[in-house]
VOVEX-759087 format. One record per atom (N, C-alpha, C): residue number from 1; residue in one letter; atom name; x, y, z. Coordinates in nm, 3 decimals, padded with zeros to 5 digits. Example, Ala and Ser with C-alpha at 12.3 -4.5 7.8 and 13.67 -1.06 7.14 Angstrom:
# VOVEX-759087
<num->1&residu->a&atome->N&east->01.319&north->-00.569&up->00.780>
<num->1&residu->a&atome->CA&east->01.230&north->-00.450&up->00.780>
<num->1&residu->a&atome->C&east->01.320&north->-00.330&up->00.780>
<num->2&residu->s&atome->N&east->01.285&north->-00.225&up->00.708>
<num->2&residu->s&atome->CA&east->01.367&north->-00.106&up->00.714>
<num->2&residu->s&atome->C&east->01.290&north->00.003&up->00.787>
***
This chain:
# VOVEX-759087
<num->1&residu->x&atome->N&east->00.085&north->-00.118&up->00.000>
<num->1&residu->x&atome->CA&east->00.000&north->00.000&up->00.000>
<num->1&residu->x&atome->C&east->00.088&north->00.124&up->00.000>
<num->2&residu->x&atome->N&east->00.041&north->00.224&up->-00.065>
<num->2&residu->x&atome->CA&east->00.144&north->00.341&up->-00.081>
<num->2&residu->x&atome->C&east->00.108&north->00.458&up->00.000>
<num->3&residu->x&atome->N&east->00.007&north->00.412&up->00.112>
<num->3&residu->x&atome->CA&east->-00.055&north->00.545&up->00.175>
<num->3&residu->x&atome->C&east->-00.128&north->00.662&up->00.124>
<num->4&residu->x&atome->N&east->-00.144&north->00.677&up->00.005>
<num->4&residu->x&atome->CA&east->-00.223&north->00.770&up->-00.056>
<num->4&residu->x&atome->C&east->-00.369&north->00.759&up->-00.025>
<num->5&residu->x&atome->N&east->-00.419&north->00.800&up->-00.003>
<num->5&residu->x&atome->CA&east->-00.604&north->00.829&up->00.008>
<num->5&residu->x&atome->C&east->-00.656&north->00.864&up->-00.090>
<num->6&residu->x&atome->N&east->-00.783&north->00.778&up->-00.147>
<num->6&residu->x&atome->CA&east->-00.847&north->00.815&up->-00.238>
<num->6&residu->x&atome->C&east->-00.940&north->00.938&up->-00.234>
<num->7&residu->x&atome->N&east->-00.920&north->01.009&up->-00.300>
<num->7&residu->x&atome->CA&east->-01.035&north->01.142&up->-00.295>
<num->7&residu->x&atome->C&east->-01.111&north->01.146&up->-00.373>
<num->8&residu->x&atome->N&east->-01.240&north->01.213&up->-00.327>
<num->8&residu->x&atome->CA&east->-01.383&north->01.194&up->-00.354>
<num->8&residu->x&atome->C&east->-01.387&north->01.268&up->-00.462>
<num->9&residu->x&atome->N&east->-01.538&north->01.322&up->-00.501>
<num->9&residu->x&atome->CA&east->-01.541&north->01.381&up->-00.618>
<num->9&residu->x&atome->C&east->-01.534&north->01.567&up->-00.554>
<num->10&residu->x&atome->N&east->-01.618&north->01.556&up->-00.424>
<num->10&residu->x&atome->CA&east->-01.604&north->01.710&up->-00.355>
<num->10&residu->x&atome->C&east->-01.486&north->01.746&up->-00.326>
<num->11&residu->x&atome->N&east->-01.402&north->01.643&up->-00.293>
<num->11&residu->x&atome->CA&east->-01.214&north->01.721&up->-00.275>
<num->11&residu->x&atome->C&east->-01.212&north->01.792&up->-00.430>
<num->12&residu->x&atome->N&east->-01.274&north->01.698&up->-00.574>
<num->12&residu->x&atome->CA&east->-01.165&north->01.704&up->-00.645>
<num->12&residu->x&atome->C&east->-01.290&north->01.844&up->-00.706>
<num->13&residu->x&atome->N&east->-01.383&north->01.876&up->-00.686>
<num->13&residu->x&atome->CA&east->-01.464&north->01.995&up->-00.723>
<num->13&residu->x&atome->C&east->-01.395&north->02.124&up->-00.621>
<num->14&residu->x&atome->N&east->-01.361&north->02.123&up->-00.489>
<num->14&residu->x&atome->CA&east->-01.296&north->02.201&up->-00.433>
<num->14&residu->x&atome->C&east->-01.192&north->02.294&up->-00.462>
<num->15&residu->x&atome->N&east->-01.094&north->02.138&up->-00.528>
<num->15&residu->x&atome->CA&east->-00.954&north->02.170&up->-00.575>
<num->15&residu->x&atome->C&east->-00.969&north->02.262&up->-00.703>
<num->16&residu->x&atome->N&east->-01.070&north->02.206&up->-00.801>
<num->16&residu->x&atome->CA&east->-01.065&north->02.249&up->-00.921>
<num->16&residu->x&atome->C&east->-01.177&north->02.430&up->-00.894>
<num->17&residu->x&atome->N&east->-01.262&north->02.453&up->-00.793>
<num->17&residu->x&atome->CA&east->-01.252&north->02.595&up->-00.780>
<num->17&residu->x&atome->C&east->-01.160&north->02.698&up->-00.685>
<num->18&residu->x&atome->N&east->-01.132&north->02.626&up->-00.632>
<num->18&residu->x&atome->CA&east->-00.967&north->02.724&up->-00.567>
<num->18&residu->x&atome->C&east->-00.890&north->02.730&up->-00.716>
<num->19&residu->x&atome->N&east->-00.875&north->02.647&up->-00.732>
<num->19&residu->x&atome->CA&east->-00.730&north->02.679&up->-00.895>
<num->19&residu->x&atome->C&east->-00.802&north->02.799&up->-01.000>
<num->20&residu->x&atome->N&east->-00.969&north->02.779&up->-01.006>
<num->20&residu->x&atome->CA&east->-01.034&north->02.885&up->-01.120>
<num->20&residu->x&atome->C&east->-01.019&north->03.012&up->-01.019>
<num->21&residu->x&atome->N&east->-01.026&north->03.008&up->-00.874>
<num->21&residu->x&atome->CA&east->-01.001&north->03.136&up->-00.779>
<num->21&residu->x&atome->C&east->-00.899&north->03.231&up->-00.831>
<num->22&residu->x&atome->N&east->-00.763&north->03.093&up->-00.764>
<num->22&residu->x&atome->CA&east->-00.635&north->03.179&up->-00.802>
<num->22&residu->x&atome->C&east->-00.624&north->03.200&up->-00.946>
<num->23&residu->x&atome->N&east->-00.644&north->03.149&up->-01.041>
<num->23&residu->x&atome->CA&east->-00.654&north->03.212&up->-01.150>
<num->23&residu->x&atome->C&east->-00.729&north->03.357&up->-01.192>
<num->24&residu->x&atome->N&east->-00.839&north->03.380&up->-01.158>
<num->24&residu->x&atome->CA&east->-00.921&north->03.479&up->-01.230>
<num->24&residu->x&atome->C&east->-00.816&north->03.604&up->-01.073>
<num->25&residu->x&atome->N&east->-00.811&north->03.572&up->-00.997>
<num->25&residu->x&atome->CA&east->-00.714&north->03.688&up->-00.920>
<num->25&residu->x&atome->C&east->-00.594&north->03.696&up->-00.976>
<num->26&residu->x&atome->N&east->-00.513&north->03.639&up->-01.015>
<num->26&residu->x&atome->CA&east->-00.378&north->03.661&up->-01.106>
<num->26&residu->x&atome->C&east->-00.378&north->03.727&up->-01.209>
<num->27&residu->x&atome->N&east->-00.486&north->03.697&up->-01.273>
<num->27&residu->x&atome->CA&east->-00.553&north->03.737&up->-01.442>
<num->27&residu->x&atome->C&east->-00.515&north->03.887&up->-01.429>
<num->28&residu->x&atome->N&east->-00.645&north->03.919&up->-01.292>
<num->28&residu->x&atome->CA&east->-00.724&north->04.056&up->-01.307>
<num->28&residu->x&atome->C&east->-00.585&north->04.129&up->-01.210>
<num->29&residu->x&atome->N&east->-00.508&north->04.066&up->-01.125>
<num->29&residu->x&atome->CA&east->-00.400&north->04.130&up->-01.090>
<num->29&residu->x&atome->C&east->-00.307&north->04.186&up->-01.213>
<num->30&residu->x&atome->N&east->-00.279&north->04.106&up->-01.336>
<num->30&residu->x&atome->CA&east->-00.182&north->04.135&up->-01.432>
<num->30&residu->x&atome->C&east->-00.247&north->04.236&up->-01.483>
<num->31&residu->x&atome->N&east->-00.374&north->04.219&up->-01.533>
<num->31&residu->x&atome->CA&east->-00.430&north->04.367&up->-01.601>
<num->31&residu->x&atome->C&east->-00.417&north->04.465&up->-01.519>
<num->32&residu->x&atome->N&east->-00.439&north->04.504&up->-01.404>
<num->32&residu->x&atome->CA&east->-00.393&north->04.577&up->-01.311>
<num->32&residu->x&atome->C&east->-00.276&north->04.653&up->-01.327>
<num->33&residu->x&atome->N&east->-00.201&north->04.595&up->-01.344>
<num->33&residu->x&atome->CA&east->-00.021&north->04.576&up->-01.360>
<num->33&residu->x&atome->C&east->-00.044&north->04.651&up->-01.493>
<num->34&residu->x&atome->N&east->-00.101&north->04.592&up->-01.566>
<num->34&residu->x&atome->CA&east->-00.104&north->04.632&up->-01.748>
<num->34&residu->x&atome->C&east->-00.152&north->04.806&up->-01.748>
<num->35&residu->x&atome->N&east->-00.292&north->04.809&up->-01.653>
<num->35&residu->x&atome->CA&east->-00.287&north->04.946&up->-01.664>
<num->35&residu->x&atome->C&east->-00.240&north->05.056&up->-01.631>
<num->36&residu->x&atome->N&east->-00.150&north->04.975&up->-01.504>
<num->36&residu->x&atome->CA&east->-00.092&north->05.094&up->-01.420>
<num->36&residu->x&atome->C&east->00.050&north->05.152&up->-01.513>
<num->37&residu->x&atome->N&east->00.105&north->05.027&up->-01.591>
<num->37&residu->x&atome->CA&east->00.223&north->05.024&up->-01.655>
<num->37&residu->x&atome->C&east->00.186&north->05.148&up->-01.805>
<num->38&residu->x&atome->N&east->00.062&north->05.131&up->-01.845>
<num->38&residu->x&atome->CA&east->00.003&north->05.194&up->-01.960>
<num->38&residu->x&atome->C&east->-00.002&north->05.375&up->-01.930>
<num->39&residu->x&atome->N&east->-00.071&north->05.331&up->-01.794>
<num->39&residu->x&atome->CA&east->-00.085&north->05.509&up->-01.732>
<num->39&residu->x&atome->C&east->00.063&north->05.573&up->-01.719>
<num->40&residu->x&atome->N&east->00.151&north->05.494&up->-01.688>
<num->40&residu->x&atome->CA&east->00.282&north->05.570&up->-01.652>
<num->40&residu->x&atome->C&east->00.346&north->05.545&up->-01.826>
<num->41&residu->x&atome->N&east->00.309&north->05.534&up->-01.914>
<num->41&residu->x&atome->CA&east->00.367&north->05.549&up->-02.058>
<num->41&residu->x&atome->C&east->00.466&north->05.485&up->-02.044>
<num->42&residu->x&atome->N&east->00.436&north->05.362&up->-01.988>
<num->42&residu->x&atome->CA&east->00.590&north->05.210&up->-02.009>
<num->42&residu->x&atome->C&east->00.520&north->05.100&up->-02.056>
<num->43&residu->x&atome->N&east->00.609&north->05.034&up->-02.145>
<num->43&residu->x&atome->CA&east->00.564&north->04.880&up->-02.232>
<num->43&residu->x&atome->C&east->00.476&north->04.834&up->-02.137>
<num->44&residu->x&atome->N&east->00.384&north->04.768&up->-02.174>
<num->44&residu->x&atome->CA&east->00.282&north->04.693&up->-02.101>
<num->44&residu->x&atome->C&east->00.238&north->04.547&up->-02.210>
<num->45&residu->x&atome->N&east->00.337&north->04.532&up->-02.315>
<num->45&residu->x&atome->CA&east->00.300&north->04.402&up->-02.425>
<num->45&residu->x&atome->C&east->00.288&north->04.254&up->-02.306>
<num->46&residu->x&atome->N&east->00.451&north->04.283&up->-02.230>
<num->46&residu->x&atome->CA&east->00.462&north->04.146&up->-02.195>
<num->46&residu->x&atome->C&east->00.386&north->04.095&up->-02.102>
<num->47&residu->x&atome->N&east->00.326&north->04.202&up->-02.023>
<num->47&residu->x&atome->CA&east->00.207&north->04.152&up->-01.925>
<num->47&residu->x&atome->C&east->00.072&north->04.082&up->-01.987>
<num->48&residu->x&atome->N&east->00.044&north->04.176&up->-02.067>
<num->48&residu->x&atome->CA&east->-00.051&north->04.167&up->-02.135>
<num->48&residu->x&atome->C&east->-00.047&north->04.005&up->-02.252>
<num->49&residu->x&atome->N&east->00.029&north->03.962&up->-02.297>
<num->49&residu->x&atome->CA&east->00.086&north->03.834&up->-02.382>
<num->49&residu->x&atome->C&east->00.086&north->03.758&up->-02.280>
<num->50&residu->x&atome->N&east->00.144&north->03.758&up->-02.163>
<num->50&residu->x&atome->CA&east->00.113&north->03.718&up->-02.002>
<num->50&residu->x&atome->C&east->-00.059&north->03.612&up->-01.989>
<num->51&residu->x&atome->N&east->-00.099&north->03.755&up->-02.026>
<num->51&residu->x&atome->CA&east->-00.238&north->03.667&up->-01.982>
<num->51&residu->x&atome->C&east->-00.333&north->03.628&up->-02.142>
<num->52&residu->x&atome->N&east->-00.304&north->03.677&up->-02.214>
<num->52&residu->x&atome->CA&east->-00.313&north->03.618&up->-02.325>
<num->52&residu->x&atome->C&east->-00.291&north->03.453&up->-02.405>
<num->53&residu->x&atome->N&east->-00.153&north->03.402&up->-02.343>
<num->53&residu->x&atome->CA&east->-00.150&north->03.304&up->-02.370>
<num->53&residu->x&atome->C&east->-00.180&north->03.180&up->-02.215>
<num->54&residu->x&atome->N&east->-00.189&north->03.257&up->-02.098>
<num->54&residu->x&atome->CA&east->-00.272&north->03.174&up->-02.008>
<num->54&residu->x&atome->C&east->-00.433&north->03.131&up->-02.057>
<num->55&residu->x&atome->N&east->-00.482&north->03.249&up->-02.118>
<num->55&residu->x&atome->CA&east->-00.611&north->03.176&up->-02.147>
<num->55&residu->x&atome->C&east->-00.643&north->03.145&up->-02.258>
<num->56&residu->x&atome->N&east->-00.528&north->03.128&up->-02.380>
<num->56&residu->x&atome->CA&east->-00.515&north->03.033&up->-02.477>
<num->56&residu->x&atome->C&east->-00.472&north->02.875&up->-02.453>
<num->57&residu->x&atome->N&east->-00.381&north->02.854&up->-02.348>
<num->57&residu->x&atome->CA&east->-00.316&north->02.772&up->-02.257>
<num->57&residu->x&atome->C&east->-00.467&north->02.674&up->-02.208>
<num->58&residu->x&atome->N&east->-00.531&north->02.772&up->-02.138>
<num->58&residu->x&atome->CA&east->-00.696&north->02.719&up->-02.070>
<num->58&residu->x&atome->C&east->-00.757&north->02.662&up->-02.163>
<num->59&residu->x&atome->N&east->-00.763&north->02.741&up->-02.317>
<num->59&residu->x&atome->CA&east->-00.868&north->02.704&up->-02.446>
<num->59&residu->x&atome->C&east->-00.821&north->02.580&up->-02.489>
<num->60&residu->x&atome->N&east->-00.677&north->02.548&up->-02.497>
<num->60&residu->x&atome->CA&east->-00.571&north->02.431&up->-02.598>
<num->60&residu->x&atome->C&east->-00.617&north->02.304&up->-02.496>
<num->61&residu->x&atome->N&east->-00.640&north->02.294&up->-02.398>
<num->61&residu->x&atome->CA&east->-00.642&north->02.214&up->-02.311>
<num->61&residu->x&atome->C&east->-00.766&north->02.159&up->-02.311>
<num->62&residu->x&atome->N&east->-00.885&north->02.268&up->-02.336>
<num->62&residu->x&atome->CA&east->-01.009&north->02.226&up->-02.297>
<num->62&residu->x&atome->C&east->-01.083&north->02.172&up->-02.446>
<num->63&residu->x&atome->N&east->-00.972&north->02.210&up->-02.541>
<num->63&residu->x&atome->CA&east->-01.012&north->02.131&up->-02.666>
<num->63&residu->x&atome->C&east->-00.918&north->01.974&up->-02.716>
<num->64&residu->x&atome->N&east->-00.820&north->01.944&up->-02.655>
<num->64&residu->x&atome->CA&east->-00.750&north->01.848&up->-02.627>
<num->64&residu->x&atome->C&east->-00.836&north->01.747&up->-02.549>
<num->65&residu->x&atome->N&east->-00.905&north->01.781&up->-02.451>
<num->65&residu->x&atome->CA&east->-00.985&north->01.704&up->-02.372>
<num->65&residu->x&atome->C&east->-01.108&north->01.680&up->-02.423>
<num->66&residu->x&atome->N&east->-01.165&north->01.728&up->-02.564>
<num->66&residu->x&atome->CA&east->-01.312&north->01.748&up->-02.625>
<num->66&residu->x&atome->C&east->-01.362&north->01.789&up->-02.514>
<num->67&residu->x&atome->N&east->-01.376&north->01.921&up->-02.450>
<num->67&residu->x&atome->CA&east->-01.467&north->01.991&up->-02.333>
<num->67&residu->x&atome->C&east->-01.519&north->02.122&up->-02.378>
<num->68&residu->x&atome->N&east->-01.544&north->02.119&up->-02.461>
<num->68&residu->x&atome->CA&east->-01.580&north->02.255&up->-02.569>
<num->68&residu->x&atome->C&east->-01.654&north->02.240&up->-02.685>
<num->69&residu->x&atome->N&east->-01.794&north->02.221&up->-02.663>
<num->69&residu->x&atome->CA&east->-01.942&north->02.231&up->-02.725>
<num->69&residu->x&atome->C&east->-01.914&north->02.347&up->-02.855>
<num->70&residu->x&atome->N&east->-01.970&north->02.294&up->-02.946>
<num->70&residu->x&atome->CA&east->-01.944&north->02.377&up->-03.098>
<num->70&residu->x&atome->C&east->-01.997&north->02.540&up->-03.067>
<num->71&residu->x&atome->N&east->-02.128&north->02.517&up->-03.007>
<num->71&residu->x&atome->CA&east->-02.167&north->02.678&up->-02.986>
<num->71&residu->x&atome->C&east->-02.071&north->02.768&up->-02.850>
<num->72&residu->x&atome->N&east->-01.964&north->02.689&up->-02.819>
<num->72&residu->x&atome->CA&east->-01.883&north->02.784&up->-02.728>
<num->72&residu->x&atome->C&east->-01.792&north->02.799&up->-02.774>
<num->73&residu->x&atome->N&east->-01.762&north->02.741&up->-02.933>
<num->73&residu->x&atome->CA&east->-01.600&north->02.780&up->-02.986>
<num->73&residu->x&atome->C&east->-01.659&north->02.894&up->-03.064>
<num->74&residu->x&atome->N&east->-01.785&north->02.892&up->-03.117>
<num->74&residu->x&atome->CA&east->-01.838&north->02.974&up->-03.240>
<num->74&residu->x&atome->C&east->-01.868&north->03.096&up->-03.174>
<num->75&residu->x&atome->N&east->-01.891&north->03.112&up->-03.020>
<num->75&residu->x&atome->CA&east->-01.870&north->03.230&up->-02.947>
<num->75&residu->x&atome->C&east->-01.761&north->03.289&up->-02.963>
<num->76&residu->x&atome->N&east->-01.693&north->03.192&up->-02.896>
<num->76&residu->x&atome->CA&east->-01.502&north->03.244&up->-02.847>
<num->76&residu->x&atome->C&east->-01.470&north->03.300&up->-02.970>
<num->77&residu->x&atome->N&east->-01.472&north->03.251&up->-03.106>
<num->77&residu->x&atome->CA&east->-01.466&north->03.273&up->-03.238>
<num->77&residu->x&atome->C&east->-01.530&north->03.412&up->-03.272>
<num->78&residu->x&atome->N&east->-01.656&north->03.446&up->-03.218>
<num->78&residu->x&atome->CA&east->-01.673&north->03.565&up->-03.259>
<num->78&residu->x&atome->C&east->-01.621&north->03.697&up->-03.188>
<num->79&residu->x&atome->N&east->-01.641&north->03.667&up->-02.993>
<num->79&residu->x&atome->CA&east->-01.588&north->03.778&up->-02.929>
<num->79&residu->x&atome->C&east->-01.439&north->03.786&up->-03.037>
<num->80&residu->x&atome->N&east->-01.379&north->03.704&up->-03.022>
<num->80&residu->x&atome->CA&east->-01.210&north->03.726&up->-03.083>
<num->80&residu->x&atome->C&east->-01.186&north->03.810&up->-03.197>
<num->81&residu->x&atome->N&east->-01.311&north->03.783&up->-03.283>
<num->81&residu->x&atome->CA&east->-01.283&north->03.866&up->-03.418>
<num->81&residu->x&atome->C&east->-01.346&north->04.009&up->-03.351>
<num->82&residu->x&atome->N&east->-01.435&north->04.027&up->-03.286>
<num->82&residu->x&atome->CA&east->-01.478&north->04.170&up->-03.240>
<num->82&residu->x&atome->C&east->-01.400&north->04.253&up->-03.186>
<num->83&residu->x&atome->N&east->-01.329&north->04.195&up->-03.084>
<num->83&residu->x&atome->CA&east->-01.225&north->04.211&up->-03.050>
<num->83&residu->x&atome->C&east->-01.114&north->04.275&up->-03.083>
<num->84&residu->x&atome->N&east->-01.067&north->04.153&up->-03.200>
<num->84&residu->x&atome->CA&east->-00.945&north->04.201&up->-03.303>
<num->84&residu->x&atome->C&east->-01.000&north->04.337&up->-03.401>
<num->85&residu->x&atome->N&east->-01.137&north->04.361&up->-03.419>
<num->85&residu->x&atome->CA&east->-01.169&north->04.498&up->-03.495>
<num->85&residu->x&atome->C&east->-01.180&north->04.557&up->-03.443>
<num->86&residu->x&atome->N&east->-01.219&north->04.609&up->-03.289>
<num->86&residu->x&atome->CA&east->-01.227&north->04.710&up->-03.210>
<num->86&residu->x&atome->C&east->-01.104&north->04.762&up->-03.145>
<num->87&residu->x&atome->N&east->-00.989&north->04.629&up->-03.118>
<num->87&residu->x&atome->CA&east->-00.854&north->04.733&up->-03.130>
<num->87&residu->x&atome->C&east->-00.811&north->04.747&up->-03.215>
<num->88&residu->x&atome->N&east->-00.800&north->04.730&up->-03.351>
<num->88&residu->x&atome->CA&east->-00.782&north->04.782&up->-03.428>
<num->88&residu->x&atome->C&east->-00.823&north->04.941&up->-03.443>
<num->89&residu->x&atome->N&east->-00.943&north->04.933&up->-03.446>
<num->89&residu->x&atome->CA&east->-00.987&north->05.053&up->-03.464>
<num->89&residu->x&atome->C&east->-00.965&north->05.185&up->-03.382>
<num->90&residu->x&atome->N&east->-00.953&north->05.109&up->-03.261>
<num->90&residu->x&atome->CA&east->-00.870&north->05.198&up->-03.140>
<num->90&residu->x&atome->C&east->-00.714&north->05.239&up->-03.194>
<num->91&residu->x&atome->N&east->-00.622&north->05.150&up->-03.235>
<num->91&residu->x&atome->CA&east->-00.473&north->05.213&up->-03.252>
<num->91&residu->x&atome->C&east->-00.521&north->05.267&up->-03.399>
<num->92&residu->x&atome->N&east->-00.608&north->05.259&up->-03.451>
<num->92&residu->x&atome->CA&east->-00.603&north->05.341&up->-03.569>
<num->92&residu->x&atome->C&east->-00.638&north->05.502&up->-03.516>
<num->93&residu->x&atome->N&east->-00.742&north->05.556&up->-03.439>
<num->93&residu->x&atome->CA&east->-00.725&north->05.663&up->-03.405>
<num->93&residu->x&atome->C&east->-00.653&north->05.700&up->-03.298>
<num->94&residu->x&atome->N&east->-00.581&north->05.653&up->-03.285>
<num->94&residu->x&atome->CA&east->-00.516&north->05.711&up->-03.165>
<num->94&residu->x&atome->C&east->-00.400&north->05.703&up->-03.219>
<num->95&residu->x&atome->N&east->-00.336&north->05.670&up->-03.306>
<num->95&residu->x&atome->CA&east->-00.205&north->05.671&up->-03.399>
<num->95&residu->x&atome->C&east->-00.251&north->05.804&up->-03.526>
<num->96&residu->x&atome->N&east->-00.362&north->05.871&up->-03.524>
<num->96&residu->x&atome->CA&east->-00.359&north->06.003&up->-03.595>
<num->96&residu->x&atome->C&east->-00.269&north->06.075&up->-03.572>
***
């Protein structure tokens, strides 16, 4: 016997919302970081790529596992392109 204890399904629902906890506080800490870095007119890319590829990291995983229903990629799919046109459109006027 190796002494390990089997854990239930409530340990393993516990575990898995403490980890979404510390995550969404890290997230919203880096943006934090991102804006404060933005207000004082210093690079703010690498923070920001920071949390960018954490929750690409989250997406790669949850489609590796088939855990991602067609109408939640065709979401993710659209915020992303809205997204990608609305900053766009932002560094376009603000680069006048």
């Amino acid at each position: 016997m190796n002494g390990l204890v089997e854990r239930d399904e409530r340990e393993r629902a516990v575990d898995a919302e403490a980890e979404r906890l510390v995550a969404a506080i890290m997230t919203f800490g880096v943006l934090v970081l991102v804006m404060v870095r933005s207000l004082r007119g210093e690079a703010a890319w690498d923070l920001m790529a920071l949390v960018v590829a954490a929750g690409f990291a989250g997406l790669v995983y949850r489609v590796r596992q088939r855990a991602v229903d067609r109408r939640l990629g065709v979401m993710g799919l659209a915020v992303g392109v809205v997204s990608a046109v609305v900053a766009a459109v932002i560094v376009a006027v603000l680069t006048r």
